[in-house]
ZAMARGU-4260 file (C-alpha; in steps of 0.2 Angstrom, whole numbers, plus 5000, padded with zeros to 4 digits):
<rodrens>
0) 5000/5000/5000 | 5006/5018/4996 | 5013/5029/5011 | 5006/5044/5013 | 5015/5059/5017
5) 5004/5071/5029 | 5012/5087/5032 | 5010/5099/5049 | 5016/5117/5048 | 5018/5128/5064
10) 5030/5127/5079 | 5036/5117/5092 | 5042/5127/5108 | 5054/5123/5122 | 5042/5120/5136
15) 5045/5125/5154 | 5032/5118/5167 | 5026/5107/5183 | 5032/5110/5198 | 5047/5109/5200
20) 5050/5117/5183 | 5054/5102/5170 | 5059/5104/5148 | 5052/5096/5138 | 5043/5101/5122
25) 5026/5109/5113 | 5017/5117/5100 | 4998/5115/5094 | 5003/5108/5079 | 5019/5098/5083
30) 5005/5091/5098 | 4991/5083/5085 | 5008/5078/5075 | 5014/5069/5088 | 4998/5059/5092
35) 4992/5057/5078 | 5011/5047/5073 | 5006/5035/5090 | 4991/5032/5083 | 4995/5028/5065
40) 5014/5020/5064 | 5007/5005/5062 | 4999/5011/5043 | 5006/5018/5028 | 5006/5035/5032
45) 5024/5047/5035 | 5018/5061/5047 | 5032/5075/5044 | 5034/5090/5054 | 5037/5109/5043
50) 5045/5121/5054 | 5060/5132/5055 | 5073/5128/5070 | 5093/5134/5071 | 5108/5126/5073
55) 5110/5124/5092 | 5111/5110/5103 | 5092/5114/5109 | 5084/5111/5094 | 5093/5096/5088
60) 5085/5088/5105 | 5071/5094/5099 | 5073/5084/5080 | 5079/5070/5087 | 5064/5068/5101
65) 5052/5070/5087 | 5062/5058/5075 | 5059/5046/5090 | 5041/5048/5090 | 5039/5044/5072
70) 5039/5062/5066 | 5049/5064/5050 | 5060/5081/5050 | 5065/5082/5030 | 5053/5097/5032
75) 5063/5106/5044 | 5073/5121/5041 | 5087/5124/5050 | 5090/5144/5051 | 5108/5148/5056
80) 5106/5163/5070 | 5089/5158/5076 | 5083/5148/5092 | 5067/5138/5096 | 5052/5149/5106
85) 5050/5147/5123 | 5035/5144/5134 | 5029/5143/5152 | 5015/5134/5157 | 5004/5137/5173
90) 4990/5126/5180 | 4975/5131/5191 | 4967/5120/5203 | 4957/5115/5190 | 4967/5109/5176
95) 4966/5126/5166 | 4982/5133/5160 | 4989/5149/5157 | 5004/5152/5147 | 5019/5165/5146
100) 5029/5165/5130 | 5047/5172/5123 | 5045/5169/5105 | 5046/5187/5096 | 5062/5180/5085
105) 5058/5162/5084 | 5065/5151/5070 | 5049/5147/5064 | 5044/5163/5060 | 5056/5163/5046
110) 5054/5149/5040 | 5045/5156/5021 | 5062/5167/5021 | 5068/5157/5008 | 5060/5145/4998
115) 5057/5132/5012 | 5056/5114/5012 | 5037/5112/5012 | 5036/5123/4995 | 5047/5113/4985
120) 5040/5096/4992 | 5023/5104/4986 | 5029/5108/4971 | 5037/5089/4968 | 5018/5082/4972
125) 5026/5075/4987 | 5012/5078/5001 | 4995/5071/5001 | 4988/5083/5015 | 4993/5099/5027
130) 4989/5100/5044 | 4989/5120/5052 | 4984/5131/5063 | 4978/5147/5068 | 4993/5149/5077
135) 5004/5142/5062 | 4997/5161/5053 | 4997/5172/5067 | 5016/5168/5070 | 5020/5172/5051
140) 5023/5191/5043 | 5009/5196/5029 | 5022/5189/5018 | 5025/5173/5023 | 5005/5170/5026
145) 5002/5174/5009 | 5014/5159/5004 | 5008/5148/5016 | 4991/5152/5009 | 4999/5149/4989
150) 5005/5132/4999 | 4988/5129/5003 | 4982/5132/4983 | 4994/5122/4976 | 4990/5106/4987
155) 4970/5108/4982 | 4976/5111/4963 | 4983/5094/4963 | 4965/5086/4973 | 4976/5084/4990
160) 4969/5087/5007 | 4971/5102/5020 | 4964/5102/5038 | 4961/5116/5049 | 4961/5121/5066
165) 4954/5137/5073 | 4968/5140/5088 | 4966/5156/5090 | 4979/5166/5103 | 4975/5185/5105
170) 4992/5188/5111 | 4997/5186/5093 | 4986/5195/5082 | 4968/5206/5083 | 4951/5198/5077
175) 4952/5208/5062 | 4968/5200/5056 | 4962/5182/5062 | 4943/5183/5052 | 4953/5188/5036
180) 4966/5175/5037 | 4956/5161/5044 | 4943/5167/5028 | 4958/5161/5017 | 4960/5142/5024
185) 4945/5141/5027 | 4939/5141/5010 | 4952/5128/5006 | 4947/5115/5020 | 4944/5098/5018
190) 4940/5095/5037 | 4936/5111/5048 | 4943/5108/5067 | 4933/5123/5075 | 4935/5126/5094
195) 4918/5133/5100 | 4924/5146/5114 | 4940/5150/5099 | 4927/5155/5087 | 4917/5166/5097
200) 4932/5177/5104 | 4937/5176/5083 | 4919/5180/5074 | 4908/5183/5089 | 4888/5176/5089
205) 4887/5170/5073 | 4883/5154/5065 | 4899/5141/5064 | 4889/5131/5054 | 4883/5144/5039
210) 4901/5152/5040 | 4909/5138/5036 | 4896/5131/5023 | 4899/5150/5014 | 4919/5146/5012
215) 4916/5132/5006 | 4922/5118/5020 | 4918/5101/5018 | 4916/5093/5033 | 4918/5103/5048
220) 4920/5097/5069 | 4915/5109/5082 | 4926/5107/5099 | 4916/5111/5112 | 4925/5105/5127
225) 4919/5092/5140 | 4904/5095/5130 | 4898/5083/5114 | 4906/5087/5099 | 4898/5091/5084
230) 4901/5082/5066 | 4894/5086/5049 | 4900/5075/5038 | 4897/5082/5021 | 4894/5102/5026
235) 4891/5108/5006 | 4877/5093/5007 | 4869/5098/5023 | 4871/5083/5030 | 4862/5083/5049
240) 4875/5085/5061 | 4879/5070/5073 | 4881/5072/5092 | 4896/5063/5100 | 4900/5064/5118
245) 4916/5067/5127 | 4924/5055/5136 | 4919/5058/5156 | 4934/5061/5167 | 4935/5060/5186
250) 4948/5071/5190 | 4959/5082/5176 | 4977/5086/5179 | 4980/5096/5165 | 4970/5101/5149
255) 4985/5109/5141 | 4983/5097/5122 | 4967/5093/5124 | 4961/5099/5107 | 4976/5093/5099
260) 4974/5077/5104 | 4958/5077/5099 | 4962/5083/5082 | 4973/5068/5082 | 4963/5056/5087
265) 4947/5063/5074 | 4960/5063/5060 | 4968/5046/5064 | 4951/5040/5063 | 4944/5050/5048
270) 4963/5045/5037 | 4961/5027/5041 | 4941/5027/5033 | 4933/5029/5050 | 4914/5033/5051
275) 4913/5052/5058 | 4906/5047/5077 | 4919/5034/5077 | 4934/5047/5073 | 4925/5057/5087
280) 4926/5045/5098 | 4943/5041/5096 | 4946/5059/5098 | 4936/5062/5115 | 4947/5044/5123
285) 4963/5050/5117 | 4960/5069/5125 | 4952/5061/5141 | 4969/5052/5142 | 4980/5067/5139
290) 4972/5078/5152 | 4973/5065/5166 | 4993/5071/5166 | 5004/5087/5167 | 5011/5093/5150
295) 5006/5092/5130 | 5015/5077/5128 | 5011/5061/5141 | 5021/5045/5140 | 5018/5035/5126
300) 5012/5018/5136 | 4998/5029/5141 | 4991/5032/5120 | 4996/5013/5116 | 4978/5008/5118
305) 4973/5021/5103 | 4984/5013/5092 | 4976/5007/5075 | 4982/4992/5068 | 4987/4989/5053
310) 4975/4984/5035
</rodrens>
């Protein structure tokens, strides 16, 4: 069976939290990446990582970890005088998490510099689908967005796949900037991953459902927490949407990933020929695992059970 490459632009942070203080790694993107690998390196699918990263010591730990989660790193640009972002993450009582960050000259952000990795393998017919984020736009200049979005027109010129998810971080860009540039994936999207409270902040009381119709989305998934999600499977159709609940959790340690997690899990599900509920599902266990630990990232025996096997 033919491997498929599945592409994830964004970037992947040095990550400072618990307590005491411990590094490890994060990023939306590099988060549903990472997953999504656990859950599908048993099939014929090559999940490679886009981002920029310099030359230092920090971010080879950082390729080499992600290489040793099944992440392939040909993507990667490595930007001589440029570091990795760094983050810090703080919990409440309840698991909510607020975050500090120091990434105002971050590799990635130059990544569409020069022509970058992900543009040539474009060009080559290499990837079969791109994965990115609110955040992967709001870190990027006007510029570089606008070749991202080029990246984005090519891939559905040649009947490949692009999924979208709405993360959306006020600390990096207005509304105004994020309804214009979201409007541009979004009418490019294959599969719609829309965050509930994200888009209200983003486009207020309005209708996810007729927005994303009027781009043009094809299937869109509404995250709405601890609460069911919502699936329409064929949006242009008008299919009836289908209710799937989340997956109930006793006590919740950290919800830092949650969504990307859940993106993972829906994705792993709707590449591998799932039914929609079923993705969902698998979305809503995986997410209800995450959160039961500190960090984006929790140990690997922990997601084995979410593994699919193999045609």
């Amino acid at each position: 069976m033919e491997t498929k490459k599945i592409a994830f632009f964004g970037e992947c942070m040095i990550e400072l939290s618990g307590s005491p203080l411990q590094k490890t790694f994060g990023g939306d993107t590099l988060n549903t990446a990472l997953y999504l690998a656990r859950l599908l390196q048993d099939r014929p699918f090559d999940i490679s990582y886009a981002t920029g990263l310099g030359l230092d010591s920090l971010s080879q730990e950082m390729a080499n970890r992600w290489e040793s989660e099944g992440i392939t790193c040909d993507l990667v640009a490595h930007i001589e005088g440029k570091n990795p972002g760094l983050y810090m993450v703080e919990t409440d009582h309840a698991g909510e998490r607020s975050f500090h960050y120091w990434r105002n000259d971050s590799a990635a952000k130059r990544y569409f510099d020069t022509t970058s990795p992900l543009e040539l393998a474009i060009e080559q017919g290499q990837i079969d689908a791109l994965y990115l984020s609110g955040i992967s736009l709001a870190i990027l200049d006007d510029e570089a967005k606008e070749r991202l979005i080029l990246c984005i027109k090519q891939l559905k010129q040649q009947n490949k796949s692009v999924f979208f998810d709405n993360n959306y971080r006020p600390q990096l860009w207005s509304t105004e900037q994020a309804r214009h540039w979201y409007g541009q994936v979004l009418r490019y999207s294959d599969v719609a991953l829309i965050t509930e409270d994200d888009d209200l902040l983003v486009w207020g009381e309005s209708s996810i459902t007729q927005r994303c119709k009027d781009f043009g989305c094809r299937q869109l998934v509404i995250k709405r927490g601890c609460e069911p999600c919502l699936v329409i499977e064929n949006l242009q159709n008008s299919t009836d949407p289908i209710e799937v609940a989340a997956q109930q959790v006793d006590k919740v340690i950290d919800t830092c990933a949650a969504g990307d997690s859940f993106a993972a899990g829906y994705l792993a599900g709707y590449l591998s020929g799932q039914a929609p509920a079923q993705s969902a599902a698998l979305g809503h266990a995986l997410a209800g695992t995450v959160i039961q630990y500190s960090g984006a990232i929790i140990p690997k025996s922990k997601t084995e059970q979410f593994k699919i096997s193999g045609a």
